[in-house]
C-alpha beads as a LAMMPS data file, in Angstrom:
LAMMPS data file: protein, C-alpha beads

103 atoms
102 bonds

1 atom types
1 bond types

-500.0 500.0 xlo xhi
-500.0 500.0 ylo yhi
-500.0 500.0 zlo zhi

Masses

1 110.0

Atoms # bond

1 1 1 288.336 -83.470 406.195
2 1 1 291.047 -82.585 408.498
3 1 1 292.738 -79.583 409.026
4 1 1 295.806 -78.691 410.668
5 1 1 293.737 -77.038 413.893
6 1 1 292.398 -80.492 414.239
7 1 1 295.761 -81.940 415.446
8 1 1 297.254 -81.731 418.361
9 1 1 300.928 -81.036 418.207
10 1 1 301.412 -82.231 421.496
11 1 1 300.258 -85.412 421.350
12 1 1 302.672 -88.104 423.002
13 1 1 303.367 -90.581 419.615
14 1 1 305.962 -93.437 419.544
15 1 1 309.318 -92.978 417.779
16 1 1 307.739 -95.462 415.044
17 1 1 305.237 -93.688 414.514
18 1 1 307.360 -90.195 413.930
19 1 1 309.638 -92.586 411.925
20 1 1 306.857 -93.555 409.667
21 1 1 305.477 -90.215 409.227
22 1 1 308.936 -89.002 408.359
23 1 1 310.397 -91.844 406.019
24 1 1 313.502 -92.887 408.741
25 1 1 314.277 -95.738 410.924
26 1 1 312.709 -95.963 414.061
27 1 1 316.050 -96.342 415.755
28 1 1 317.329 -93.290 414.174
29 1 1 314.247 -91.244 416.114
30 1 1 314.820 -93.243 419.048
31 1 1 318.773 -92.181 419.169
32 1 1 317.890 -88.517 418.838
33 1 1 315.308 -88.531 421.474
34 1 1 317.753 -90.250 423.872
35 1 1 320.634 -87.688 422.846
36 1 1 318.312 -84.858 423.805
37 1 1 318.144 -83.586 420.232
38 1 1 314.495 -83.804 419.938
39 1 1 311.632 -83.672 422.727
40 1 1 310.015 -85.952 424.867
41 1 1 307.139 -86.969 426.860
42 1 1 307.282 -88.413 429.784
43 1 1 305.845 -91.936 429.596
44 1 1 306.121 -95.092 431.446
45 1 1 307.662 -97.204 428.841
46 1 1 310.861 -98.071 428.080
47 1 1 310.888 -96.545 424.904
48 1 1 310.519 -92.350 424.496
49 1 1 307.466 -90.887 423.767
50 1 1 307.692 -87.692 421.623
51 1 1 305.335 -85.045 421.057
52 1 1 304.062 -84.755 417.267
53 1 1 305.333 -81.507 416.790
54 1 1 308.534 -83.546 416.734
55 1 1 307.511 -84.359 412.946
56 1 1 308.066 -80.989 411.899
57 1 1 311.198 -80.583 413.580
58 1 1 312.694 -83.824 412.249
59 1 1 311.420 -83.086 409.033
60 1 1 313.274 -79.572 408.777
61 1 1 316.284 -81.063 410.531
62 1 1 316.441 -83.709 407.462
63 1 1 315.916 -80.383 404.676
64 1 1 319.155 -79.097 406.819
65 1 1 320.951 -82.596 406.500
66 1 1 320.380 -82.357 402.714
67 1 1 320.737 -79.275 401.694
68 1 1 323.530 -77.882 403.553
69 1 1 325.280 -81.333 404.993
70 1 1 325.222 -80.641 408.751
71 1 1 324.602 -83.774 410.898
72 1 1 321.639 -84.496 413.036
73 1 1 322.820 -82.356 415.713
74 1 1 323.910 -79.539 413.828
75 1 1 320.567 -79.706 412.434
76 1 1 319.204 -79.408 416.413
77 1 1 321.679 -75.979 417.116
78 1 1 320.478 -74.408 414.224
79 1 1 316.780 -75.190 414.833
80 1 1 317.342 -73.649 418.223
81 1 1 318.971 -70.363 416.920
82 1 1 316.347 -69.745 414.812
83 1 1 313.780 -70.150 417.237
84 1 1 315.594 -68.194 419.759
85 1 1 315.930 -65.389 416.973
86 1 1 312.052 -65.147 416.275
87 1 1 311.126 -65.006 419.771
88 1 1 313.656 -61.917 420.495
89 1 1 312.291 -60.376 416.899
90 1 1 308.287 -60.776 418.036
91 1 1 310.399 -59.462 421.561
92 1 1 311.663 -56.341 419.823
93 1 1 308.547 -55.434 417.620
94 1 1 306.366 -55.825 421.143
95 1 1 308.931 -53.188 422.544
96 1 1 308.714 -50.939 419.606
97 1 1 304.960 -51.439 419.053
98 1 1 304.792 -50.084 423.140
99 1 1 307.051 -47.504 422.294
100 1 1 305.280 -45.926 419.429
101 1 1 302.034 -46.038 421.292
102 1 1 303.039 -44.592 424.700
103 1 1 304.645 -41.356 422.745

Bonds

1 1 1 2
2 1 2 3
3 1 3 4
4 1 4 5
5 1 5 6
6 1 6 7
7 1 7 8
8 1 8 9
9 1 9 10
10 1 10 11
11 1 11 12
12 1 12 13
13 1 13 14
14 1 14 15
15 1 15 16
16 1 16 17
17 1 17 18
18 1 18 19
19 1 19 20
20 1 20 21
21 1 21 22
22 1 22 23
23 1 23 24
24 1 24 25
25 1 25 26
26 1 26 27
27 1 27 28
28 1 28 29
29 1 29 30
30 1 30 31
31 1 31 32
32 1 32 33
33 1 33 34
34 1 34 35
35 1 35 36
36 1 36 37
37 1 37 38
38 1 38 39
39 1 39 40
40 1 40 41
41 1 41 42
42 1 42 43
43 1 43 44
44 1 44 45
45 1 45 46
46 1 46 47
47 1 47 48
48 1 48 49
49 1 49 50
50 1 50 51
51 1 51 52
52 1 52 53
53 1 53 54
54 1 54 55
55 1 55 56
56 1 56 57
57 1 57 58
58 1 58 59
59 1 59 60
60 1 60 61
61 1 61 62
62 1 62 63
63 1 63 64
64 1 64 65
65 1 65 66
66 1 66 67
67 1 67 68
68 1 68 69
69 1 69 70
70 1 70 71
71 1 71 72
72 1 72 73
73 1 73 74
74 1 74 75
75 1 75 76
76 1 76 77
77 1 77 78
78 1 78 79
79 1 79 80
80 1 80 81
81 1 81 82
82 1 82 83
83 1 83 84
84 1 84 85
85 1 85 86
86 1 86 87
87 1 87 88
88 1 88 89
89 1 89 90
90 1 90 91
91 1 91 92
92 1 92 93
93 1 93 94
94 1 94 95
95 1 95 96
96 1 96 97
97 1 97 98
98 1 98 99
99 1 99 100
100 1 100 101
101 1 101 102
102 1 102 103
């Protein structure tokens, strides 16, 4: 049995693989890599490599896509907000948890 510890998110996997995974075209992956909307790996071929954690991503970018209509790289800003949004509220209680203690 595998469990999700087992996996390494950062495992360099082709686009067709993430495409697979996903349900979507390999070229659609490919396109997003290329327009910086998802990340890379560096790899020598000609084709991006992307981590796996990409999966996740793509597959919450496509829940944004359908449930609210934003395009691919709508999808990407609003990813990034929210990411940028939990790290300065895990900031904030850090602060306050210091706070509290040093009084």
């Amino acid at each position: 049995m595998m469990w999700a510890n087992d996996i390494d998110l950062d495992e360099p996997v082709s686009c067709a693989v993430v495409a697979e995974t996903i349900g979507a075209r390999r070229s659609l992956v490919v396109r997003l890599a290329q327009h910086g909307l998802i990340d890379t790996v560096d790899s020598d071929t000609d084709e991006p490599l992307v981590p796996r954690r990409v999966v996740v991503q793509l597959r919450r970018m496509q829940r944004l896509r359908r449930d609210l209509g934003v395009n691919f790289a709508g999808a990407a800003v609003i990813l990034d907000l929210v990411r940028r949004i939990e790290q300065l509220s895990r900031e904030l209680a850090e602060m306050h948890g210091r706070a509290e203690g040093g009084e």
